[in-house]
Jmol script that loads the backbone (N, CA, C; Angstrom):
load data "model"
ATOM      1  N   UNK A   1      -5.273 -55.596  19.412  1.00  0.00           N
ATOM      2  CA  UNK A   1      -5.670 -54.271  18.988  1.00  0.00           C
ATOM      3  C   UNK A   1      -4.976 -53.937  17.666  1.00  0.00           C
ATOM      4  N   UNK A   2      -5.898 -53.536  16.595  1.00  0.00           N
ATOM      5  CA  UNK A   2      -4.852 -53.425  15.491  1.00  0.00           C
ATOM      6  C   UNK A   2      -4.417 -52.035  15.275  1.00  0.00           C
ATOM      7  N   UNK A   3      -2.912 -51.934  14.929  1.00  0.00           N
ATOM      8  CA  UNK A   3      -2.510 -50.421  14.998  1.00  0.00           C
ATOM      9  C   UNK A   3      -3.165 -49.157  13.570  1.00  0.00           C
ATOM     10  N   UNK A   4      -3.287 -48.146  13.725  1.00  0.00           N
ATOM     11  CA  UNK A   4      -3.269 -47.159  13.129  1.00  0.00           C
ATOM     12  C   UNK A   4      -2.531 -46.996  12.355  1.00  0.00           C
ATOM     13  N   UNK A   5      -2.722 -47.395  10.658  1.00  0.00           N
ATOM     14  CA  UNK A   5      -1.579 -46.832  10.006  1.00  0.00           C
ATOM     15  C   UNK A   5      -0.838 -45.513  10.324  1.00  0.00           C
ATOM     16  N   UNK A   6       0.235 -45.071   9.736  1.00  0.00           N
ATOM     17  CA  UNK A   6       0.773 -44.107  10.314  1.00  0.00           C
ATOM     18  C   UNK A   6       0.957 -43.330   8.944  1.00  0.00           C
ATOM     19  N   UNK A   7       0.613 -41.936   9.134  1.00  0.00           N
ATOM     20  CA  UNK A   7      -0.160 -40.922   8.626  1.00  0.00           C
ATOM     21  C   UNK A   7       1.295 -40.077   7.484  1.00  0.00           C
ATOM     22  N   UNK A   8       1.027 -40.016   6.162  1.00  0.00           N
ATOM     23  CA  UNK A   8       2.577 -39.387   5.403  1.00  0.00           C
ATOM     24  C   UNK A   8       1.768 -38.096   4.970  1.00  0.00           C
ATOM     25  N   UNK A   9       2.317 -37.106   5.155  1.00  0.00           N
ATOM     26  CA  UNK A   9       1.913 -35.902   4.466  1.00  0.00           C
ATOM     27  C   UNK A   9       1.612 -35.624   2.617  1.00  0.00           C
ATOM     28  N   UNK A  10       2.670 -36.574   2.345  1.00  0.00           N
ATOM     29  CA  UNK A  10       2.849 -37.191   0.988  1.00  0.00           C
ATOM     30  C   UNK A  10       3.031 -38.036   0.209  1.00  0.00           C
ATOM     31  N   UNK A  11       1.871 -38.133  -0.661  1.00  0.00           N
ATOM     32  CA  UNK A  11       1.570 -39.768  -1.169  1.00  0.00           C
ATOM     33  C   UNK A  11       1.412 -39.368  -2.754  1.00  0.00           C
ATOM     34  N   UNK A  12       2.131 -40.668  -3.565  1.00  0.00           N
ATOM     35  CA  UNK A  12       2.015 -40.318  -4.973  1.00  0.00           C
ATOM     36  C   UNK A  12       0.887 -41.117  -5.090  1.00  0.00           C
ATOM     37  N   UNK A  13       0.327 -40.364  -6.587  1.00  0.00           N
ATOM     38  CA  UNK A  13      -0.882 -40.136  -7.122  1.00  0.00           C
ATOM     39  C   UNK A  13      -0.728 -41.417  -8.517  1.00  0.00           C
ATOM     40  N   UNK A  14      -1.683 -42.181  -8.427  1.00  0.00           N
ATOM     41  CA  UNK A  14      -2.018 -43.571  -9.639  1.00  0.00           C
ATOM     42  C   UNK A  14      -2.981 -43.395 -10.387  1.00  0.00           C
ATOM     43  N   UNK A  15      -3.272 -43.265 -11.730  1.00  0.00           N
ATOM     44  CA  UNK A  15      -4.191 -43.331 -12.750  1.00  0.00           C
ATOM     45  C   UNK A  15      -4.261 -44.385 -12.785  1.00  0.00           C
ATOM     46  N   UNK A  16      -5.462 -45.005 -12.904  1.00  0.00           N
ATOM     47  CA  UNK A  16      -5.884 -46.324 -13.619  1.00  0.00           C
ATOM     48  C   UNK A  16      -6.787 -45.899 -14.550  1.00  0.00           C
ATOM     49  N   UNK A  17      -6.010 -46.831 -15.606  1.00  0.00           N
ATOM     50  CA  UNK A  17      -6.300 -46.827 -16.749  1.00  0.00           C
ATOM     51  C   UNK A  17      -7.778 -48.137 -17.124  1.00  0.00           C
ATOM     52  N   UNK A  18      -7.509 -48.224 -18.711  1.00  0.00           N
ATOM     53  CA  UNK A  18      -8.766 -49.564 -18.837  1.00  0.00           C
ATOM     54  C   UNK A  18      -7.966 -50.972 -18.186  1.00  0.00           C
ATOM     55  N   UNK A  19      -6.838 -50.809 -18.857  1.00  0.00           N
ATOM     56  CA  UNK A  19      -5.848 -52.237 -18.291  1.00  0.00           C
ATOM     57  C   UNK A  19      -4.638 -52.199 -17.238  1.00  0.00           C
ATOM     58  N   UNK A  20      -4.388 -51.230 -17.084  1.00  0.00           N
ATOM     59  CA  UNK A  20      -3.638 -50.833 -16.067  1.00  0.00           C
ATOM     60  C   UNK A  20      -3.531 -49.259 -15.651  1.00  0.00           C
ATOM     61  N   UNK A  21      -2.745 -49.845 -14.075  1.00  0.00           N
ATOM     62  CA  UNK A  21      -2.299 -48.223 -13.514  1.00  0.00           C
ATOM     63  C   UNK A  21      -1.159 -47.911 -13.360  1.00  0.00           C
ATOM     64  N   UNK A  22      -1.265 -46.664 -13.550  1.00  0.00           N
ATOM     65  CA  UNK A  22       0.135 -45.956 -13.672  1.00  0.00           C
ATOM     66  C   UNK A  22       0.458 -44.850 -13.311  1.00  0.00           C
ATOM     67  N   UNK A  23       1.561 -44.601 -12.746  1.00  0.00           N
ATOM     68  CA  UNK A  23       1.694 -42.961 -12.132  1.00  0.00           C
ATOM     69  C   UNK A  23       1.520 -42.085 -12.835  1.00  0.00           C
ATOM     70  N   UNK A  24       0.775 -41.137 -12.114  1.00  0.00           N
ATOM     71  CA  UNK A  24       0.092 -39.633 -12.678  1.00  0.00           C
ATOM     72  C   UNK A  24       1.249 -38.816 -13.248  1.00  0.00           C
ATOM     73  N   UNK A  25       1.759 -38.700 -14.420  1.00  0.00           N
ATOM     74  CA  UNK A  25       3.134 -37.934 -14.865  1.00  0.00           C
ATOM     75  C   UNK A  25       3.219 -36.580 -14.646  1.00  0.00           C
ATOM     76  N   UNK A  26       1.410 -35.885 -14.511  1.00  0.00           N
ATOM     77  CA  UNK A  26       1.411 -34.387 -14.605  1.00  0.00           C
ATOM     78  C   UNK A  26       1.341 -33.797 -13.199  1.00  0.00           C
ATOM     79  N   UNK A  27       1.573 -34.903 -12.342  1.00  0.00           N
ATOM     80  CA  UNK A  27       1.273 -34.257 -11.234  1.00  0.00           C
ATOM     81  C   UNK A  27       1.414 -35.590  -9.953  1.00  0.00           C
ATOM     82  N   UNK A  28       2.606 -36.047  -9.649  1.00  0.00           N
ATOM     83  CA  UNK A  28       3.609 -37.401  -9.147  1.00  0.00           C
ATOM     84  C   UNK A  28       2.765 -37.145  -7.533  1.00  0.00           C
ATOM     85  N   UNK A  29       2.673 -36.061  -6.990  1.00  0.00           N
ATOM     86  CA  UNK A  29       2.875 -36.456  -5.601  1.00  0.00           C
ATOM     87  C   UNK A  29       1.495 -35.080  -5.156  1.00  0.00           C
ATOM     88  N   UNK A  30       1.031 -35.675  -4.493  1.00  0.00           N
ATOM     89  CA  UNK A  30      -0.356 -35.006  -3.236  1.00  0.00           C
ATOM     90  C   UNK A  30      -0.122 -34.268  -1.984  1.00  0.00           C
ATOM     91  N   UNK A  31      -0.051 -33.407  -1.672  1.00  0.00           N
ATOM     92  CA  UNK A  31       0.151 -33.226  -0.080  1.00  0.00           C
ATOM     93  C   UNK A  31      -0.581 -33.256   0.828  1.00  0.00           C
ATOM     94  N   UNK A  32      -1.446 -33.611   1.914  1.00  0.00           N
ATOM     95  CA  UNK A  32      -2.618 -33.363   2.549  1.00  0.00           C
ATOM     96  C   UNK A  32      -2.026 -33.177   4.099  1.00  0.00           C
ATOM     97  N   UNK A  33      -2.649 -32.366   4.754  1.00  0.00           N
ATOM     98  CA  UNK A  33      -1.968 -32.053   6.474  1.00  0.00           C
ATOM     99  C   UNK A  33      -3.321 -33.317   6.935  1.00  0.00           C
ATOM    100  N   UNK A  34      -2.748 -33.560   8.016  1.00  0.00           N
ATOM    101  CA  UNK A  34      -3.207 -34.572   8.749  1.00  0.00           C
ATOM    102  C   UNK A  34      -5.052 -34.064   9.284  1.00  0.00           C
ATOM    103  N   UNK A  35      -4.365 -32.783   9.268  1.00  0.00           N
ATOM    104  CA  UNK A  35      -6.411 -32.236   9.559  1.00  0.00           C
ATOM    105  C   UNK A  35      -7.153 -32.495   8.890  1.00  0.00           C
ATOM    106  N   UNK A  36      -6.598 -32.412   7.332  1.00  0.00           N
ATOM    107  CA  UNK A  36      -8.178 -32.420   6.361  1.00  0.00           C
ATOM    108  C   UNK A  36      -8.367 -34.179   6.404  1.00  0.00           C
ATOM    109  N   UNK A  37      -8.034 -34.562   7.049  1.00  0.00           N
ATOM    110  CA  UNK A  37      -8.480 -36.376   7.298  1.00  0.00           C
ATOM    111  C   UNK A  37      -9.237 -36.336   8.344  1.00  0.00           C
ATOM    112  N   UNK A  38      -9.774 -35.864   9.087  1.00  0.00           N
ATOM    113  CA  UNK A  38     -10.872 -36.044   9.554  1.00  0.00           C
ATOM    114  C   UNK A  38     -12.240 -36.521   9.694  1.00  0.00           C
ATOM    115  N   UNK A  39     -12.761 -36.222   8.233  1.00  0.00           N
ATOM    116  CA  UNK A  39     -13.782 -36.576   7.656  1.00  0.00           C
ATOM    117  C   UNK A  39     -13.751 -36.481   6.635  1.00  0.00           C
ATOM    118  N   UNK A  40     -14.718 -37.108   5.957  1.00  0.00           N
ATOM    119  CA  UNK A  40     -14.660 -37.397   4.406  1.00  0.00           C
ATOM    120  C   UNK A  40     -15.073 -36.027   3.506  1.00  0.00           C
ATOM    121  N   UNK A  41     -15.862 -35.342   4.349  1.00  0.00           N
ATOM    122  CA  UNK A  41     -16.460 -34.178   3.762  1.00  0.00           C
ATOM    123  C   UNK A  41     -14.921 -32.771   3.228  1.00  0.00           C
ATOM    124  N   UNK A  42     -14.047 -33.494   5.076  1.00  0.00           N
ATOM    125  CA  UNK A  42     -12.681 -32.332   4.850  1.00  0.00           C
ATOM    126  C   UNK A  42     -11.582 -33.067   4.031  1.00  0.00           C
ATOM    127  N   UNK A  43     -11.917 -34.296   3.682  1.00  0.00           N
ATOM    128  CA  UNK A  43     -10.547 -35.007   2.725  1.00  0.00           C
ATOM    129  C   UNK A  43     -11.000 -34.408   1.189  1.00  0.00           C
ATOM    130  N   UNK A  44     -12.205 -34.442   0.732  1.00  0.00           N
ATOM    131  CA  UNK A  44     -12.278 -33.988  -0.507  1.00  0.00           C
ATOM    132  C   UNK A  44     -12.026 -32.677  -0.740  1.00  0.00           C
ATOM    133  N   UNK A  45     -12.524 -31.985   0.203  1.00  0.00           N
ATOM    134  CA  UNK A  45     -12.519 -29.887  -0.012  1.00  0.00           C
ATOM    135  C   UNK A  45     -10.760 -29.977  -0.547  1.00  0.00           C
ATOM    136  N   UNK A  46      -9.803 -30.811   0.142  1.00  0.00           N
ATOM    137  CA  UNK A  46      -8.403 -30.602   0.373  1.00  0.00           C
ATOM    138  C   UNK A  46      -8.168 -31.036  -1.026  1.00  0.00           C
ATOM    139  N   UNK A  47      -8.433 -32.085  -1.345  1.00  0.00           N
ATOM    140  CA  UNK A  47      -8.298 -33.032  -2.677  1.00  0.00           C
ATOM    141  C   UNK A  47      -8.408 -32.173  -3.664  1.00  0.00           C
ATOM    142  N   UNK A  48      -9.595 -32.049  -3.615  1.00  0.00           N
ATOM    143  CA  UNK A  48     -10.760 -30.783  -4.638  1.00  0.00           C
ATOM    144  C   UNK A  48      -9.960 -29.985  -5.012  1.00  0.00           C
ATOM    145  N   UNK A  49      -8.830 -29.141  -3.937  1.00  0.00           N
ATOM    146  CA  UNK A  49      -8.587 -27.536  -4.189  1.00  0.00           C
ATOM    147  C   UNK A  49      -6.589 -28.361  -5.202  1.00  0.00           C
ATOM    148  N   UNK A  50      -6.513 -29.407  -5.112  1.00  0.00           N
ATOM    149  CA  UNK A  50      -5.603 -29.515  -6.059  1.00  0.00           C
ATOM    150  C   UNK A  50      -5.660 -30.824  -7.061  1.00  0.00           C
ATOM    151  N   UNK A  51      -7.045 -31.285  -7.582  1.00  0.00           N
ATOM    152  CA  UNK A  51      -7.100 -31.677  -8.834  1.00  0.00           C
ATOM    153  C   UNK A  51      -7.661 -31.269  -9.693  1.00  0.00           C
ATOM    154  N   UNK A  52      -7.210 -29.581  -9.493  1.00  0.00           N
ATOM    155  CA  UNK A  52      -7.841 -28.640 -11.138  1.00  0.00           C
ATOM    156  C   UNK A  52      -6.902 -29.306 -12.109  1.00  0.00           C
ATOM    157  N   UNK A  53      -7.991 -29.520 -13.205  1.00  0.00           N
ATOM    158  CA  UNK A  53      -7.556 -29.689 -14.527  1.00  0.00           C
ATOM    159  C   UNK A  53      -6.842 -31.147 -14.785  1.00  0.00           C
ATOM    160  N   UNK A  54      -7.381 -31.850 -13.882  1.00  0.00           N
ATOM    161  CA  UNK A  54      -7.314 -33.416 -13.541  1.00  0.00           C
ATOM    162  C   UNK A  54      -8.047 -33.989 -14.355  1.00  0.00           C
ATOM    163  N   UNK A  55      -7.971 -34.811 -15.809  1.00  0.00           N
ATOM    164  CA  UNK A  55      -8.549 -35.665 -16.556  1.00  0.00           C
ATOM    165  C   UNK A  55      -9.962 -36.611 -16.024  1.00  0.00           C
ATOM    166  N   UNK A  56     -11.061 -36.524 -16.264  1.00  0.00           N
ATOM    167  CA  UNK A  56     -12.011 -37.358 -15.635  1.00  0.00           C
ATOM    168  C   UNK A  56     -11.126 -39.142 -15.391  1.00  0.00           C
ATOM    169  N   UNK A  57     -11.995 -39.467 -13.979  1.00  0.00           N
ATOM    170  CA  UNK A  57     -11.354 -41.109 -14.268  1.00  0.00           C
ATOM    171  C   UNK A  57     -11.212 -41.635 -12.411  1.00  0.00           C
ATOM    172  N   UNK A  58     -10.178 -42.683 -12.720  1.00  0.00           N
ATOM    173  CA  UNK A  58     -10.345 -43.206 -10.975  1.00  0.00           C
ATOM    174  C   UNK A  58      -9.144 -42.700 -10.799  1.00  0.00           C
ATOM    175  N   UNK A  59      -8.541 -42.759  -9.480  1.00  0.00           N
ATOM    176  CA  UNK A  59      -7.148 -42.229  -8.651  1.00  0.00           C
ATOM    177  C   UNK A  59      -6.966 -42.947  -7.774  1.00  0.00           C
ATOM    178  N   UNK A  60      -5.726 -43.311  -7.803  1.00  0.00           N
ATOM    179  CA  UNK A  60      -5.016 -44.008  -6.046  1.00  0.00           C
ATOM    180  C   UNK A  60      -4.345 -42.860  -5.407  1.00  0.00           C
ATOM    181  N   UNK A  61      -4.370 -42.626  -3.900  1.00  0.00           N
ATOM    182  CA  UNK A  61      -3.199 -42.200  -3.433  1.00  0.00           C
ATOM    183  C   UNK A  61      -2.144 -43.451  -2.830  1.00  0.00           C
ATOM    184  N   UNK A  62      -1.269 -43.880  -2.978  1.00  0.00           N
ATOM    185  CA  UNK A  62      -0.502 -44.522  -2.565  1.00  0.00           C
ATOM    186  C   UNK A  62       0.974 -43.878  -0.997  1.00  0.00           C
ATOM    187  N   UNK A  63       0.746 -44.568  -0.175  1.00  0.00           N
ATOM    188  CA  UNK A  63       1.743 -44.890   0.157  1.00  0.00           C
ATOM    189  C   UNK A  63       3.429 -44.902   0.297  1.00  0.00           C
ATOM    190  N   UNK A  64       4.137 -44.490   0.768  1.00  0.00           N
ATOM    191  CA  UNK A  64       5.937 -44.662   0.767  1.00  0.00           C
ATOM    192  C   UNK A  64       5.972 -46.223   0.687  1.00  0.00           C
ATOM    193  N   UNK A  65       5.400 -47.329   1.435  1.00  0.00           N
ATOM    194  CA  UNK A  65       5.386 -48.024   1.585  1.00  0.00           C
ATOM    195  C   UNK A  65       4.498 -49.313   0.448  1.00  0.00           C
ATOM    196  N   UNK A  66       4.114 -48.163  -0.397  1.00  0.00           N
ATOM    197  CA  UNK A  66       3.419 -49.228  -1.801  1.00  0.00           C
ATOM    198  C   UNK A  66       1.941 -49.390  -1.449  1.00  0.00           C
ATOM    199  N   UNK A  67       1.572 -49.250  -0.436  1.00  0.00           N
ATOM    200  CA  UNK A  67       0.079 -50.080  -0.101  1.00  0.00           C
ATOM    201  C   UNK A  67      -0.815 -48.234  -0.137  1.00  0.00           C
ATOM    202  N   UNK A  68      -1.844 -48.734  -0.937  1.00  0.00           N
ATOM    203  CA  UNK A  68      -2.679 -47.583  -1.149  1.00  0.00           C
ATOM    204  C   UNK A  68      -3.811 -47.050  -0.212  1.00  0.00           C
ATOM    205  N   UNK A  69      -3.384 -45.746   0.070  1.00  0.00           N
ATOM    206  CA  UNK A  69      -4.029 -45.303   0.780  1.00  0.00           C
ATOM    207  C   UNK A  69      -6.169 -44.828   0.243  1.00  0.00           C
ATOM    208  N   UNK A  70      -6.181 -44.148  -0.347  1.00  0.00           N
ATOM    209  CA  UNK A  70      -7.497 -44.352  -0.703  1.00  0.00           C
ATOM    210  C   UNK A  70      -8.008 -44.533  -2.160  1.00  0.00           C
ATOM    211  N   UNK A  71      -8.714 -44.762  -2.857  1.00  0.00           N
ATOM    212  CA  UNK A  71      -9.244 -44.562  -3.974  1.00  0.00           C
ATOM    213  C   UNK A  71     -10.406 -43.958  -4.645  1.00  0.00           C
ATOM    214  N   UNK A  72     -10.617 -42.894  -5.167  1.00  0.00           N
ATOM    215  CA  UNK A  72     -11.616 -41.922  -5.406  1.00  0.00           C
ATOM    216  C   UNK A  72     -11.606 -41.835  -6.829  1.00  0.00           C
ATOM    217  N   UNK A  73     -12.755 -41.433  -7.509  1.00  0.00           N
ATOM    218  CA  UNK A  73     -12.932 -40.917  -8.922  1.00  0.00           C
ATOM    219  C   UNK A  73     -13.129 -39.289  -9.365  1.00  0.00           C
ATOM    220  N   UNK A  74     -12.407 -39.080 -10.219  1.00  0.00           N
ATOM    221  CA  UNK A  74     -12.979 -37.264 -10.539  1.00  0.00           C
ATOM    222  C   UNK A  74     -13.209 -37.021 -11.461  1.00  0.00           C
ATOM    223  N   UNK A  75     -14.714 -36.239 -11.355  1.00  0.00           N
ATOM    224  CA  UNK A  75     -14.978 -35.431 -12.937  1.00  0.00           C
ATOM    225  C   UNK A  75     -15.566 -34.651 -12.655  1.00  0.00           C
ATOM    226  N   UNK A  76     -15.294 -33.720 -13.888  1.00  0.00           N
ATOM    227  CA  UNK A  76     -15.662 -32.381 -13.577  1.00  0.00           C
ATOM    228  C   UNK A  76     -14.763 -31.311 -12.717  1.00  0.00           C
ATOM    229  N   UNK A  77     -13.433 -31.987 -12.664  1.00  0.00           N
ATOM    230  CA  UNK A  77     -12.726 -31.092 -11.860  1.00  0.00           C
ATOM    231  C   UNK A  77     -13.008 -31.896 -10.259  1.00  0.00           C
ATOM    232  N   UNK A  78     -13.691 -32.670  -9.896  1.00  0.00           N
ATOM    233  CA  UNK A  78     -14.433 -32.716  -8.536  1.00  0.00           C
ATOM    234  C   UNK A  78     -14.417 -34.342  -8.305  1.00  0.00           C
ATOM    235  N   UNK A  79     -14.357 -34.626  -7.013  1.00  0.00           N
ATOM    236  CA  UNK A  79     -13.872 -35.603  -6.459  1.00  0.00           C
ATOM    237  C   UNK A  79     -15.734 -36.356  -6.229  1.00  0.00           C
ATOM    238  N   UNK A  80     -16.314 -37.102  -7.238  1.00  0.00           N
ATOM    239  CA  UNK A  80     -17.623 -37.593  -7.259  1.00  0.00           C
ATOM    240  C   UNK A  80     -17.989 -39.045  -6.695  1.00  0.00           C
ATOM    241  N   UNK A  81     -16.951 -39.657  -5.806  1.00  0.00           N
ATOM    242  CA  UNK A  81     -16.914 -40.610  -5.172  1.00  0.00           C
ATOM    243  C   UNK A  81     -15.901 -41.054  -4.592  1.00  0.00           C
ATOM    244  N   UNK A  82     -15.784 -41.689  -2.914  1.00  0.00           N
ATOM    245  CA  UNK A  82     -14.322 -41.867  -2.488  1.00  0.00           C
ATOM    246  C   UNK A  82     -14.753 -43.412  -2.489  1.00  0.00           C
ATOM    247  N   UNK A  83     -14.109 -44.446  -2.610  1.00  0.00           N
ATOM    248  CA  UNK A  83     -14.094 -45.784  -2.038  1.00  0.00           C
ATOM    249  C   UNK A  83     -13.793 -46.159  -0.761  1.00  0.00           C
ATOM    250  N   UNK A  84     -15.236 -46.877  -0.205  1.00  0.00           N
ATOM    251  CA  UNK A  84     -14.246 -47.530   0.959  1.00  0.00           C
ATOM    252  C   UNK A  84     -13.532 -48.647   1.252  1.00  0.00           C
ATOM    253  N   UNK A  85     -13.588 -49.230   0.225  1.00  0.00           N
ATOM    254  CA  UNK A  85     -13.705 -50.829  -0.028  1.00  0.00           C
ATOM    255  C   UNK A  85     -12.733 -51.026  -1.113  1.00  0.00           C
ATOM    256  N   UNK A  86     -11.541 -51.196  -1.147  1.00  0.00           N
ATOM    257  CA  UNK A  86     -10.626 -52.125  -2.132  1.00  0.00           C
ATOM    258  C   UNK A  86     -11.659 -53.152  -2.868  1.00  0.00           C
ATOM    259  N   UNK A  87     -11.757 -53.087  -4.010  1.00  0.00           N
ATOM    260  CA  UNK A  87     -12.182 -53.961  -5.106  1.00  0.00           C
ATOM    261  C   UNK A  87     -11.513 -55.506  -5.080  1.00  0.00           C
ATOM    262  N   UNK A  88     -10.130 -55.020  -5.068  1.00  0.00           N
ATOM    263  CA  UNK A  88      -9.236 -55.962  -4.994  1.00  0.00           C
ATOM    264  C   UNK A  88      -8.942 -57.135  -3.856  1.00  0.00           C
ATOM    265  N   UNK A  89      -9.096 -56.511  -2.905  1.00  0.00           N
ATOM    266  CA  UNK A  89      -8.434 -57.160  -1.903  1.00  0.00           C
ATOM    267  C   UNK A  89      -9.951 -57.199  -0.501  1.00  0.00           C
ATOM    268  N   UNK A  90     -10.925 -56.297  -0.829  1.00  0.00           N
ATOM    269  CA  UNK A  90     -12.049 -56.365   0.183  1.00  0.00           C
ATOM    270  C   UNK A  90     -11.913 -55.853   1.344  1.00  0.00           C
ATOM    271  N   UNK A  91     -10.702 -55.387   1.619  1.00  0.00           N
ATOM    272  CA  UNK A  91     -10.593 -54.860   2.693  1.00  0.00           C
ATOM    273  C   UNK A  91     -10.582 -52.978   2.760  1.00  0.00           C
ATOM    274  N   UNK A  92     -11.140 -52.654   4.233  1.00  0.00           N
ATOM    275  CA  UNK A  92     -10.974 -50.812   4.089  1.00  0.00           C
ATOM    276  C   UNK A  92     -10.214 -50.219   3.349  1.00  0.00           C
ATOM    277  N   UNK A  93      -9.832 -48.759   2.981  1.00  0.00           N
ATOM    278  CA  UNK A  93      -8.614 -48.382   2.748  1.00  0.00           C
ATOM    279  C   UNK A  93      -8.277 -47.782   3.795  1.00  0.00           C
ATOM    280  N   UNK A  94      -6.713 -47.389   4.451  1.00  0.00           N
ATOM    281  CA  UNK A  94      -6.347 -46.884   5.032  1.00  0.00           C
ATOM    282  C   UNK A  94      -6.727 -45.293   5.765  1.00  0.00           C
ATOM    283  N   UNK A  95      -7.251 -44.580   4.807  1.00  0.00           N
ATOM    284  CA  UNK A  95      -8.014 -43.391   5.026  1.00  0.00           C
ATOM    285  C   UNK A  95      -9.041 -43.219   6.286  1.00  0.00           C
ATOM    286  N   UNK A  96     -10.062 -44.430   6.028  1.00  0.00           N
ATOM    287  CA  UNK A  96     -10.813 -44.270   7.303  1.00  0.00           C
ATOM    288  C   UNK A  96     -10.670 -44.487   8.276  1.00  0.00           C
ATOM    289  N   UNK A  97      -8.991 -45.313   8.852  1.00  0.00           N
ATOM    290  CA  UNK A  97      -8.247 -45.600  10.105  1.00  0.00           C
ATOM    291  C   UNK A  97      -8.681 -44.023  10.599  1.00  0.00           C
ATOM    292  N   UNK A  98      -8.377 -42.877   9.923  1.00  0.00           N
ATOM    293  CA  UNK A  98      -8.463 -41.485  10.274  1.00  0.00           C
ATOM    294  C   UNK A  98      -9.479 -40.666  10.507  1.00  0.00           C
ATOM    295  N   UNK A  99     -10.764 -40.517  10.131  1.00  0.00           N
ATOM    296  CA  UNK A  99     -11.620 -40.305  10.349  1.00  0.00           C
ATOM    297  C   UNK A  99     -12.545 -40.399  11.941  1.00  0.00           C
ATOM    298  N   UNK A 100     -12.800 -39.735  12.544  1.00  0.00           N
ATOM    299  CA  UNK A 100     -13.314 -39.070  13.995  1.00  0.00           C
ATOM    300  C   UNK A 100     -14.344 -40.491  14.184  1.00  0.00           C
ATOM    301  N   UNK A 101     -14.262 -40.794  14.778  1.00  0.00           N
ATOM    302  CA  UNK A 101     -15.535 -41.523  15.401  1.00  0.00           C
ATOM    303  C   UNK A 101     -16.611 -41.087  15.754  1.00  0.00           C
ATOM    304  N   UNK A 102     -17.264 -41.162  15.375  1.00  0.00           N
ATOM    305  CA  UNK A 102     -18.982 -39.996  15.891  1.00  0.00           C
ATOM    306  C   UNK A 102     -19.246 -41.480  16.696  1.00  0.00           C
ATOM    307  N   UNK A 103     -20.364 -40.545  18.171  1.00  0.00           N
ATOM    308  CA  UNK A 103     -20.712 -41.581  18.827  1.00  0.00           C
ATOM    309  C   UNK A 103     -22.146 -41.311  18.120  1.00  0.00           C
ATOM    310  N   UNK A 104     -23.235 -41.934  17.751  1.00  0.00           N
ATOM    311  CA  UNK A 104     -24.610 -42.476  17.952  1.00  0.00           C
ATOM    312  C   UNK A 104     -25.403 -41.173  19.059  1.00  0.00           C
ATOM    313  N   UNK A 105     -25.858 -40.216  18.477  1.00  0.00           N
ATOM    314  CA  UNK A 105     -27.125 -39.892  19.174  1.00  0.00           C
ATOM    315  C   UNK A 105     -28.349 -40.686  19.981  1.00  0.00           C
ATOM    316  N   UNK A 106     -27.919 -40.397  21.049  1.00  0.00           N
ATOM    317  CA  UNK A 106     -29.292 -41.186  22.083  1.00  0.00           C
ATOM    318  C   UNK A 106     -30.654 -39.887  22.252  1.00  0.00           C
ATOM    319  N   UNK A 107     -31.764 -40.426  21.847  1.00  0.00           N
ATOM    320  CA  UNK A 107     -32.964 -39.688  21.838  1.00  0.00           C
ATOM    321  C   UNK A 107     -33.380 -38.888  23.318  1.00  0.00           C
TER     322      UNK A 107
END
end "model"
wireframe off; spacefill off
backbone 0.3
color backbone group
């Protein structure tokens, strides 16, 4: 059974750039309560209400532990795509360990 990452209230924030990434200087660290992970719809509203005035581009949240928790892009002030899929490595990101399980509607 594989375990559930385990959930940090606070994760610093990564710009990637054209050639590299690098920590967000204007704004180091994210807070999110464990509720707005629920769904993807309640991770962005949370996101949303603190990357005003956030440069268009991609974002990591990272980890205490180094390994990145999700990766999303913003413009316009607004969170216009989350990743589920590491580019890098092919595997989930940690984020959707969290997310509710919906069962399948039976007709």
């Amino acid at each position: 059974m594989v375990q559930r990452p385990k959930f940090e209230d606070q994760m610093s924030v990564i710009r990637v750039r054209k050639n590299y990434a690098a920590p967000y200087l204007k704004q180091r660290y994210v807070y999110i309560n464990k509720k707005d992970v629920k769904t993807e719809r309640t991770f962005k509203q949370a996101i949303n209400d603190q990357i005003r005035n956030w440069p268009d581009g991609v974002y990591f949240l990272k980890l205490s532990n180094g390994k990145v928790f999700i990766r999303f892009e913003v413009k316009e002030n607004r969170i216009i795509q989350v990743y589920r899929v590491s580019p890098a490595t092919g595997l989930k990101y940690p984020l959707y360990e969290f997310f509710i399980k919906r069962k399948p509607r039976s007709n």
